[in-house]
N, C-alpha and C positions, 0 to 999 in steps of 0.2 A: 666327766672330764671333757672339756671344749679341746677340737681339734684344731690348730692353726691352719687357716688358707695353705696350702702348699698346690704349687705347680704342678702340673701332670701332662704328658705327652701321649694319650692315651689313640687311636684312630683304629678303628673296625667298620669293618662291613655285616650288615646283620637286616632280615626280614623283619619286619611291622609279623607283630604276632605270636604271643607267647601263650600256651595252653597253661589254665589254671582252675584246676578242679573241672576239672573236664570242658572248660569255656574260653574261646579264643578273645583274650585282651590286646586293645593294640599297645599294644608296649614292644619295646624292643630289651634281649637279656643280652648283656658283656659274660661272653668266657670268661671263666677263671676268677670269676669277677672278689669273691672270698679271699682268693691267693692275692688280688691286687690293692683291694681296698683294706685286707688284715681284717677283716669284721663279718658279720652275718648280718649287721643290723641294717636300719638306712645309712643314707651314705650321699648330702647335697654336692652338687659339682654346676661347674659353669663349661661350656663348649657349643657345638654348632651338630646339627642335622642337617648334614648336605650343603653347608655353608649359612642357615639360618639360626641365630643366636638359639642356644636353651641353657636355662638354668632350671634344674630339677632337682628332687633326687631320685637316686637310684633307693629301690623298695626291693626286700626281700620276696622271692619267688615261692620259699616253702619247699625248694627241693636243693639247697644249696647255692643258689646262684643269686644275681640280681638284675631287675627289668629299669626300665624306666618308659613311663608313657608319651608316647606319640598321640597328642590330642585331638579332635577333630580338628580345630582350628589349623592347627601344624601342616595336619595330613593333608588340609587343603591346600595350604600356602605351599607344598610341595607338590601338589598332585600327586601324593601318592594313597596309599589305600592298604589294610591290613591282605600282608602277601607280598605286599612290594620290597624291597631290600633300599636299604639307606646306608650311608656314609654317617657314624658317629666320631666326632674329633671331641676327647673330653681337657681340656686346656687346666682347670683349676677345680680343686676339693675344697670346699667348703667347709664340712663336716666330718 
C-alpha cells in the first residue's frame, strides 16, 4: 500500500554516527522515529542537513529506531565528519 506525500515539521539535533553491529556508520538516528513514522520499515522523506537539500530515506537500525546516511559528499559540503552533530529539518514523507 503506497503512502501519499504528506507534510511533516519534523527538526532535530543529532551526531553523524550510529553504531551497527558493532561498526560506526555515518548516519544520523531520529528519536522516536517508530512512534513518528507508525512503521519499522524504510520510510523516504525530503528536508535539509544544516540548511542543504536531502532527500533520503530513513533505513531501519535493527534495534527499533531509524538512521539515515550522511554521505561523504554531504559530510564535505558541510564540513562536517562522523562525531559532528547536524541540524535535521524533515519537510515532507514520501513513503
Amino acid at each position: 500500500m503506497a503512502v501519499e506525500p504528506q507534510d511533516l515539521d519534523i527538526t532535530f539535533d543529532a551526531p553523524i554516527g550510529v553504531e551497527i553491529k558493532g561498526e560506526i556508520w555515518s548516519c544520523v538516528e531520529l528519536p522516536g522515529s517508530q512512534e513518528i513514522f507508525g512503521t519499522g520499515k524504510s520510510v523516504k522523506v525530503e528536508g535539509t542537513v544544516d540548511g542543504l537539500p536531502l532527500t533520503s530515506a530513513f533505513m531501519p537500525t535493527g534495534s527499533g529506531g531509524h538512521m539515515v546516511s550522511i554521505s561523504a559528499k554531504l559530510r564535505k559540503a558541510l564540513g562536517k565528519d562522523v562525531g559532528d552533530t547536524v541540524t535535521i529539518r524533515l519537510t515532507k514523507r514520501l513513503s
